[in-house]
C-alpha positions in Angstrom: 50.6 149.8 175.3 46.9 148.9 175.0 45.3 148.8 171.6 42.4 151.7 170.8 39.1 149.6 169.7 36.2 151.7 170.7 32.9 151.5 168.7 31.1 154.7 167.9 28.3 154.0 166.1 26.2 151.3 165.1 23.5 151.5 162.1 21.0 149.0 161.3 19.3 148.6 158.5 15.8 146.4 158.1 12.2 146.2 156.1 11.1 148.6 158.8 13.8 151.0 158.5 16.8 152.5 159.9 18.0 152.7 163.4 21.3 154.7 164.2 22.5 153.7 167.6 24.6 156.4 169.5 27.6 154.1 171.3 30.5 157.0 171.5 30.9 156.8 175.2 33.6 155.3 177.5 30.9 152.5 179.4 27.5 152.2 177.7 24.8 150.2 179.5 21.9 148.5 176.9 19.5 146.9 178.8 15.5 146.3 178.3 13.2 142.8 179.2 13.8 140.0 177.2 13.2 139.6 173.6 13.9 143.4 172.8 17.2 143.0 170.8 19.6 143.3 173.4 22.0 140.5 172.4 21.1 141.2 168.8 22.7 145.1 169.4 26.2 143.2 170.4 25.9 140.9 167.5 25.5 143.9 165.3 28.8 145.1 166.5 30.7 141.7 165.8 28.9 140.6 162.1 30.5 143.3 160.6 33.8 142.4 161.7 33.6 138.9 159.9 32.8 136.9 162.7 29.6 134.8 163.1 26.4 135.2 164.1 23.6 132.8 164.6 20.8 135.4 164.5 17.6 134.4 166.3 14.4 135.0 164.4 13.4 138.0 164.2 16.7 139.7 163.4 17.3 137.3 160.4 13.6 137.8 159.3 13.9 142.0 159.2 17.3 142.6 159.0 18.9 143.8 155.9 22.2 144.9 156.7 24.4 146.1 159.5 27.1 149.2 159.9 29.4 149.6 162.2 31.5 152.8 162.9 35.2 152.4 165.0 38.0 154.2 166.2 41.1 151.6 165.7 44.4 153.0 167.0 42.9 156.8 166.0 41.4 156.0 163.0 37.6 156.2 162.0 36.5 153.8 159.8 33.2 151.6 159.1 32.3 148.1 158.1 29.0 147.3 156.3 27.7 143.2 155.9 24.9 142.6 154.3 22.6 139.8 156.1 20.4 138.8 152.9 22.5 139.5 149.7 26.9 138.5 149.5 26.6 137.7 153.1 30.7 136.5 152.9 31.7 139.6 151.8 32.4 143.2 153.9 32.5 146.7 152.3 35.0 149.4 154.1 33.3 152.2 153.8 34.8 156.2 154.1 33.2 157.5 157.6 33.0 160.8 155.7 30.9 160.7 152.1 29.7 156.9 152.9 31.7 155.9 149.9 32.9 151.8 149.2 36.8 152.1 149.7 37.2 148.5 149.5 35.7 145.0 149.6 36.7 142.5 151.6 36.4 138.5 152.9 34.1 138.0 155.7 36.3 134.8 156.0 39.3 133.6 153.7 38.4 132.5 150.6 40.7 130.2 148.7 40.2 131.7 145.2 40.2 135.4 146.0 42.3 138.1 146.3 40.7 140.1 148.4 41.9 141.1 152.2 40.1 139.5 155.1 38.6 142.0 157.4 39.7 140.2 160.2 43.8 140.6 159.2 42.6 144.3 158.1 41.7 144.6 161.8 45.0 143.0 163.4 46.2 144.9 160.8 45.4 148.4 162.4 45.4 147.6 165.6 49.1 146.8 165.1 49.1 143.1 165.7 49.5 141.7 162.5 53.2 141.1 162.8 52.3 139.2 166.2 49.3 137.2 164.4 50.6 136.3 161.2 52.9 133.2 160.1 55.9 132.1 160.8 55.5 133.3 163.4 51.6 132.1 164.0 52.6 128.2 162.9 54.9 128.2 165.5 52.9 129.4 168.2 49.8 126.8 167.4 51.7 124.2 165.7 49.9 122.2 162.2 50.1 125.2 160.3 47.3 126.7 162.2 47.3 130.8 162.9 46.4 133.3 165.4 43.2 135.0 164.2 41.0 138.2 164.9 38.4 135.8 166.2 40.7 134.5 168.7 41.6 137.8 170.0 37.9 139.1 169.9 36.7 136.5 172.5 39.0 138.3 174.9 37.0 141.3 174.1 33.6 139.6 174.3 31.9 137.7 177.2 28.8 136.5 175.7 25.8 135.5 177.4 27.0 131.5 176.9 30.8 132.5 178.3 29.4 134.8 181.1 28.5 131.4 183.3 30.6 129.3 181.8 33.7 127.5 183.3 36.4 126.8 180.5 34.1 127.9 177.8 34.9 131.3 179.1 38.0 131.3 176.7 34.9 132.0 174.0 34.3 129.3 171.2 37.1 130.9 168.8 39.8 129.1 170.9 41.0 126.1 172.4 42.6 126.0 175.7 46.0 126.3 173.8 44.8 129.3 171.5 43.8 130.7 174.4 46.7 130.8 176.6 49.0 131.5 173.1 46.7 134.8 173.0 46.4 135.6 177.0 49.9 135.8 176.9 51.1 137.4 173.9 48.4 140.6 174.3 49.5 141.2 177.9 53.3 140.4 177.7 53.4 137.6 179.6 56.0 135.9 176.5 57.0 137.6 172.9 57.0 135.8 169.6 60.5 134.9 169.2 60.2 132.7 172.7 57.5 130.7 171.1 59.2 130.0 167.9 62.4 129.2 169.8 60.2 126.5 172.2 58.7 125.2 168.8 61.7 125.0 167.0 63.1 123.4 169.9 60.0 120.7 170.3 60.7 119.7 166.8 64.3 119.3 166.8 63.8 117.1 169.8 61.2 114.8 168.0 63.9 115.3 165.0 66.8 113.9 166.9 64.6 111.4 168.2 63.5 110.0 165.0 67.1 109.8 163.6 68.3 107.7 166.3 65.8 105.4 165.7 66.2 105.2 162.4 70.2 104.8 163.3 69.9 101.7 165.5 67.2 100.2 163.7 69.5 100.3 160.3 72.7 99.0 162.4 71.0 96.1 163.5 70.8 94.9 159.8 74.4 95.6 158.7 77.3 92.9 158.4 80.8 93.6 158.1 83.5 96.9 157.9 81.7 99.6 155.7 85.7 100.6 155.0 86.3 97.0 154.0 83.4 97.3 151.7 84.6 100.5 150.6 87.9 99.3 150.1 86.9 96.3 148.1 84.6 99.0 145.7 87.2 100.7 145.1 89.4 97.6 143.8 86.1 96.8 141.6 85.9 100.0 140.2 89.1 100.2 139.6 88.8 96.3 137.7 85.9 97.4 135.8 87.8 100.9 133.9 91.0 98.9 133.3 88.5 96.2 131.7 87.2 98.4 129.7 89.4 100.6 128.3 91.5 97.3 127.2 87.9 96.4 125.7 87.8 99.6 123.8 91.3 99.3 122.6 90.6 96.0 121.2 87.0 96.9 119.6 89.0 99.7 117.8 91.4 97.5 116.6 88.8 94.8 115.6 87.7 97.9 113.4 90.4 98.7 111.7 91.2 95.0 111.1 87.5 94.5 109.3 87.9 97.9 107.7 91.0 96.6 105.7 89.6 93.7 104.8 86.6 95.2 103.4 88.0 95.1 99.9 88.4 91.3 100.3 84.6 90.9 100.8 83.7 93.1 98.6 85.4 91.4 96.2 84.0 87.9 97.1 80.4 89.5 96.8 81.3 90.9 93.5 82.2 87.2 92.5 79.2 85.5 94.4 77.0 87.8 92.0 78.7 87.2 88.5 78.6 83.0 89.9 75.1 83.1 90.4 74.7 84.7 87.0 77.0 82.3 85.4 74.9 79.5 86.9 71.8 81.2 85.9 73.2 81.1 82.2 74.4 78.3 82.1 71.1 76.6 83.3 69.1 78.4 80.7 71.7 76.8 77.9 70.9 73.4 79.1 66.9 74.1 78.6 67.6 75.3 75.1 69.6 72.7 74.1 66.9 70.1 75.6 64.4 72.3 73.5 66.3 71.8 70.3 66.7 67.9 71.1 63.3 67.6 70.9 62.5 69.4 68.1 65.3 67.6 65.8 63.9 64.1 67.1 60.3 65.5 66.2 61.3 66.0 62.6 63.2 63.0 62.1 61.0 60.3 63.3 57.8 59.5 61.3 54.4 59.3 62.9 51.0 60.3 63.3 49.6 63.0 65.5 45.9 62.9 66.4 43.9 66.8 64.6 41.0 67.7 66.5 40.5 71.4 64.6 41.4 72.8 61.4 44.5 75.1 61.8 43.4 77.6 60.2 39.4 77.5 60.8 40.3 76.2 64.3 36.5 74.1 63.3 36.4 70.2 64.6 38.3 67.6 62.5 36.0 65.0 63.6 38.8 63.7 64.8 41.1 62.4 61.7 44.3 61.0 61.9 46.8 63.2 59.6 49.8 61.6 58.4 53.3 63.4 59.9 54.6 65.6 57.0 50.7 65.5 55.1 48.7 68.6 55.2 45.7 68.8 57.6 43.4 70.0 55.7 43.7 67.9 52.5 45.8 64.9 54.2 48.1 65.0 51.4 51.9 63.7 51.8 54.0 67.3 51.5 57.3 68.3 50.0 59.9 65.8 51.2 62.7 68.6 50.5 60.5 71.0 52.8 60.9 68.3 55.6 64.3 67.8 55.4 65.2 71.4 55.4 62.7 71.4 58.8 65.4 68.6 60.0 68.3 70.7 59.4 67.1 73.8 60.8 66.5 71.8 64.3 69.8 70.3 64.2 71.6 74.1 63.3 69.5 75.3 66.1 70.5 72.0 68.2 74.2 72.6 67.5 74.0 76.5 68.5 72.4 75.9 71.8 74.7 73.0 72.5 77.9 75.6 72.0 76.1 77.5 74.5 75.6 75.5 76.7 79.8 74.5 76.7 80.8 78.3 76.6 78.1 78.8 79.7 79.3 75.5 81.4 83.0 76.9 81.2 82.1 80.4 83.0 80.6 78.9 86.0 83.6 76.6 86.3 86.1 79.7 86.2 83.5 82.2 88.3 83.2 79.0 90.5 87.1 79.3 90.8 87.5 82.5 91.3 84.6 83.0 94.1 86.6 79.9 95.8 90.0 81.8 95.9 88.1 85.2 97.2 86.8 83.0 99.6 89.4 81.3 100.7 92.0 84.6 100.9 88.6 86.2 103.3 89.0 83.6 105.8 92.8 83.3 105.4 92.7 87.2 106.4 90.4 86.9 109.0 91.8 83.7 110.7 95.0 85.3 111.1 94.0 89.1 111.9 90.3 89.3 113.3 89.8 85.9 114.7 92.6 86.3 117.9 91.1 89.8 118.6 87.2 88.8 118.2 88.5 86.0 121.0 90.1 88.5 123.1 87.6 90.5 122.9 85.0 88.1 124.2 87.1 87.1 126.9 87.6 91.1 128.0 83.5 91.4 128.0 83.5 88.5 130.1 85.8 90.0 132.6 83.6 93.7 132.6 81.0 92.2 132.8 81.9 90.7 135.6 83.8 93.7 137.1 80.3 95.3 136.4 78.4 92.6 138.4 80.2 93.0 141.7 80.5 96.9 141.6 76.7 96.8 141.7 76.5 94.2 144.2 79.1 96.3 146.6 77.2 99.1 146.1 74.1 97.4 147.4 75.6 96.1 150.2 77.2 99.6 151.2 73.8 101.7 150.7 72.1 101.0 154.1 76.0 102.1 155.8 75.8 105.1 153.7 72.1 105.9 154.7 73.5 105.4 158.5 76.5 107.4 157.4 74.2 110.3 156.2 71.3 109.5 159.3 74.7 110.3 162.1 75.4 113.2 160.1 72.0 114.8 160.3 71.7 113.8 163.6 74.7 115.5 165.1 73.5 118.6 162.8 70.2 118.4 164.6 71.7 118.0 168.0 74.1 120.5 167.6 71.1 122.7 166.6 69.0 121.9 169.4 72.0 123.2 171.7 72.0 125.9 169.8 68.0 126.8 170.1 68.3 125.8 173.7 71.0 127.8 174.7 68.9 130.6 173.0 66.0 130.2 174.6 67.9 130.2 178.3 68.9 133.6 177.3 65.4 134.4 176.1 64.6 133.5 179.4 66.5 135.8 181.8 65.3 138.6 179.1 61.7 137.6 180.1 62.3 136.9 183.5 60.7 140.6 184.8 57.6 139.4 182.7 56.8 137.6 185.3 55.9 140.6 187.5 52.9 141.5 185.0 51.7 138.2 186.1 52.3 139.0 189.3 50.2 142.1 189.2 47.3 140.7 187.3 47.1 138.3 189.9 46.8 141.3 192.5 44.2 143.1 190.5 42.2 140.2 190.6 42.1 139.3 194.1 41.6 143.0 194.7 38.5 142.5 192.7 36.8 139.6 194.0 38.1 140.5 197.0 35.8 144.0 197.0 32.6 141.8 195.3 32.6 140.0 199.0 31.5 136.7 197.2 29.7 134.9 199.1 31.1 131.7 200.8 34.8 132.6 199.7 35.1 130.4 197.0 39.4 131.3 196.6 39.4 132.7 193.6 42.4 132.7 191.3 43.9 132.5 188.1 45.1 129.0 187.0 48.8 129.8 185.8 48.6 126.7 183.8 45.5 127.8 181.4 45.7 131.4 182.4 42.1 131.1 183.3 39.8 131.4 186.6 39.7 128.7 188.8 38.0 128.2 192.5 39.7 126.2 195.7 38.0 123.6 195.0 38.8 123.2 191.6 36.4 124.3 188.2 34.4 126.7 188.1 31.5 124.4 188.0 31.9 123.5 191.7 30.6 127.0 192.7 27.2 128.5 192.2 25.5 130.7 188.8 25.4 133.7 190.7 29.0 133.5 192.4 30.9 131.7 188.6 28.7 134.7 186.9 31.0 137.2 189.3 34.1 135.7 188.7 34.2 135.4 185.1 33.2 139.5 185.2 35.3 140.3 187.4 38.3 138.0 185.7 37.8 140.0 182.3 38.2 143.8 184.5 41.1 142.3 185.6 42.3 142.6 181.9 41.2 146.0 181.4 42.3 147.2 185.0 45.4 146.2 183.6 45.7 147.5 180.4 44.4 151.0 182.2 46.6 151.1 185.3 50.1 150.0 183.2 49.4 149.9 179.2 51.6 147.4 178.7 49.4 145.1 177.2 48.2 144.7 173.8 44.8 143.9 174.2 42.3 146.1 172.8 40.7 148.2 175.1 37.1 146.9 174.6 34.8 144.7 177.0 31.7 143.5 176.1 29.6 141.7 178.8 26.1 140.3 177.9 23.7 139.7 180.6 25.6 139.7 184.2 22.2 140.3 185.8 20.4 137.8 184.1 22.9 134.9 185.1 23.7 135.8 188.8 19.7 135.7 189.7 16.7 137.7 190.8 16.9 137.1 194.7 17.8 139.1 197.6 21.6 138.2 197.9 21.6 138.1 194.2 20.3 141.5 193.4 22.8 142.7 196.2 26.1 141.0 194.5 24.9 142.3 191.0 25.1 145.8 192.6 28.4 145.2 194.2 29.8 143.9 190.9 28.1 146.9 189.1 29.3 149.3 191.8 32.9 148.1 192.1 33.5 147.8 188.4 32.5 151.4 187.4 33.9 153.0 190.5 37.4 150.5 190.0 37.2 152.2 185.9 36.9 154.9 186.6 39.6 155.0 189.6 42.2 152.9 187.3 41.4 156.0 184.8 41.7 158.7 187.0 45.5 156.9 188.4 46.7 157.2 185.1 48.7 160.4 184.1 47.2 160.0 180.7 43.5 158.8 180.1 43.9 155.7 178.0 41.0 155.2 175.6 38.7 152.0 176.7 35.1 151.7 176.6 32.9 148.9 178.0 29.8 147.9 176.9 27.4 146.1 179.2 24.0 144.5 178.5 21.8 143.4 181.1 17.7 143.3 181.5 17.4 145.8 184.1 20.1 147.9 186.1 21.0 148.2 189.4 20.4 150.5 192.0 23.6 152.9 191.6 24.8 155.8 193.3 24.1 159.0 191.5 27.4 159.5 190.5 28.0 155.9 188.9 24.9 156.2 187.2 26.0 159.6 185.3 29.6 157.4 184.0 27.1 155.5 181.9 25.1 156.4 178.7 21.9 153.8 178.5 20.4 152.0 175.3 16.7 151.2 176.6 15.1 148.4 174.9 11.3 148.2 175.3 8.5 145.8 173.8 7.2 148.7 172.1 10.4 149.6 170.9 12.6 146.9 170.4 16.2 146.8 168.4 15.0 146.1 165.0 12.0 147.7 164.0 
């Protein structure tokens, strides 16, 4: 049934003061000369529901803040926005002590975790389910959503929409939002149809893609992909067998080089006491040279030139001191002494050269022994590691290249087993778009009596312009296409202010006449029209339609109300620069908001 949305009370707030505006009636009528605040009044209803406002000057010069009092689907509550301080954010405020229940986003915020007043709204109204994602991405595509705003230009025909041709959809939507809304709120389609159709569009651009992709990669391929397989498998099965065999023989190549490991350590131990040996035997042959020297030194006679005193270590001035004389006196000393100096070199001569032998004799046998060790070594590994280090290089050859043409096979057979996994998904998303298509025919005959609301809309609204008696008879209808009003000949645009001003009225009481006479809609019952009057013109004929549209549309409310076996809450609020002359008893279904130069909206 129709949603409740009826505005009680509107409170403004400004650096003159505080104006409380009475609006708790079914129709209320604001009208006044231009420049009063008329349009200002309506813009105070929608700021505080998080929607924008381009205020004119004066307004954003005084204004301080703006309340708003509702009756959503039986419940009161208010909505208070600031217009100079935290302009993005919306305090819910108790209609009973005034108190701040709860702040919320004028708008969402990417960093907060606050509610948006907007889903707050679809929220209570009930339509938050209908609104909100999956559901939502489906309906617009992109990720977009259904929003308040979107559903609020149904509510609102501004001053801009009321003469408008497709901008009557309001600036919230585009012509797809638009329709997506039109025909969700009165029941012309459900949810579940439009993710079905969605669903349905992308599994076709899904299957369409893989098919593609399919002949695009079979162009490219050569050959069977079971040969391929086949011959991978053979490969595969080379490159194990090569490698356990490798395996085997590494282990045994270990065992064979851990039992000869006492074999080389051996031949190390030997290579260290040779080197010694040599070392020793070297240093034998220096001291026997030493001692050579030193017996020939003290056997042959001769002169050596004295430059200091031994002992004084003073110049000699260069004397020449006889060999065995003293160098201080030059006097010839003890020939005994100097033949005891003789044999001492010659004792020392004759230890060093037995030294030198017994040295001489232990590299010889080391030398001997390192040999043998050497020679059992390569004896041992010639005839145990050398035939399985051969083997061994022969079976890494072969894995190697077992390895090699696994890796190339399995080149070759990715692009078949892309196509193999591309057919695959492809006959999952075909056999999923029969699925969503078979769905959506049944969706179909469920929402094949939807198409009498449409039916009846269409009734209402010839009724309608039918009782305005527009002049010229433009043809009138509703575009099933774009759900919007159209003329014979086409756009609005190829019919006249006065006569486009008409329709687009008398196209949003077709909504409301709806909702009234059936409920089954779930558009809020709330229409706001700014400046009919003021757009349809000041003549004669003018002044005449304005009164037909002003008569027909109370007396048509208030007959679809009467009709009804229960009165369904609406209210209409219309703003205009004068009124009509009404019957009496038109007059007295409206409660008027008078605007005047001396006292204007905002004080």
């Amino acid at each position: 049934m129709s949603r409740d949305l009826f505005v009680k009370q509107v409170v403004i707030n400004s650096t003159g003061g505080v104006r409380t505006l009475d609006f708790a009636h079914p129709v209320v009528c604001i009208y006044g000369p231009i420049d009063t605040g008329k349009t200002t009044l309506v813009d105070c209803i929608k700021y505080p529901l998080g929607l924008p406002v381009d205020w004119r000057q004066v307004p954003s010069e005084r204004l301080t803040s703006v309340t708003v009092h509702l009756r959503i689907e039986g419940m009161d509550i208010a909505l208070r926005r600031s217009t100079v301080a935290d302009t993005g954010t919306v305090e819910l405020i108790s209609p009973y002590d005034g108190k701040v229940e709860e702040l919320l986003d004028a708008t969402a915020q990417p960093d907060s975790d606050r509610r948006v007043v907007g889903e707050v709204l679809l929220d209570l109204l009930g339509l938050s389910e209908l609104f909100a994602p999956p559901t939502a991405v489906a309906l617009l595509g992109n990720g977009a959503r259904l929003t308040f705003a979107q559903l609020y230009a149904l509510n609102h025909l501004s001053q801009d929409m009321v003469d408008g041709t497709e901008a009557v959809r309001g600036q919230a939507n585009t012509a797809q939002s638009y329709k997506t809304v039109v025909e969700l709120v009165l029941g012309l389609i459900d949810a579940e149809m439009r993710v079905l159709a969605a669903r349905r569009d992308d599994l076709s651009q899904t299957v369409s893609q893989f098919k593609r992709r399919t002949e695009t990669i079979s162009e490219f391929l050569t050959g069977s992909a079971a040969e391929l397989e086949e011959e991978l498998t053979r490969s595969r099965s080379e490159e194990r067998e090569t490698l356990t065999a490798l395996e085997e023989l590494k282990g045994r190549m270990r065992a064979a080089t851990t039992f000869a490991d006492p074999l080389r350590q051996r031949v190390a131990a030997l290579e260290g006491t040779h080197s010694r040996a040599r070392e020793e035997e070297k240093a034998a042959q220096a001291a026997v040279s030493s001692a050579q020297r030193a017996v020939h030194a003290q056997q042959q006679p001769g002169t050596d030139l004295v430059l200091r005193c031994p002992s004084c270590t003073q110049p000699l001035a260069g004397r020449i001191v006889p060999r065995g004389a003293c160098g201080l006196c030059l006097c010839e000393l003890d020939p005994g002494a100097r033949d005891e100096a003789v044999q001492a070199a010659e004792a020392a001569l004759a230890t060093a050269q037995q030294r030198a032998v017994e040295a001489a004799k232990a590299t010889g046998e080391t030398g001997d022994a390192l040999a043998q060790a050497r020679a059992e070594l390569e004896e041992r590994t010639r005839l145990e590691t050398g035939p399985l280090a051969g083997q061994i290089e022969q079976l890494s050859a072969a894995h190697a290249g077992a390895r090699t043409r696994t890796g190339m096979l399995e080149r070759q057979l990715d692009p078949h087993r892309r196509l193999l996994e591309l057919q695959r998904a492809l006959r999952a998303a075909e056999e999923e778009l029969r699925g969503v298509r078979e769905d959506i025919k049944t969706r179909k005959n469920l929402l094949s009596g939807r198409q009498t609301t449409l039916a009846e809309i269409e009734e209402q609204f010839a009724a309608i312009i039918g009782g305005l008696s527009l002049p010229g008879e433009p043809g009138a209808r509703i575009d099933h296409n774009s759900l919007l009003p159209k003329v014979r000949a086409g756009k609005l645009t190829k019919v006249g202010h006065g006569v486009r001003t008409a329709i687009n009225v008398a196209y949003r009481m077709t909504f409301l006449s709806h909702a009234l006479v059936t409920g089954a809609t779930d558009l809020p019952s709330l229409l706001i029209i700014d400046s009919p009057r003021k757009n349809v013109g000041y003549g004669t004929e003018d002044q005449q339609l304005i009164a037909r549209l002003y008569a027909h549309f109370l007396d048509h409310i208030a007959g679809a109300r009467s009709g009804t076996p229960h009165t369904r809450p609406h209210q209409v609020i219309i703003v205009d620069n004068d009124l009509p002359s009404l019957p009496a008893q038109l007059r007295r279904q409206m409660h008027t908001i008078e605007l005047t130069r001396d006292n204007p909206l905002v004080p």
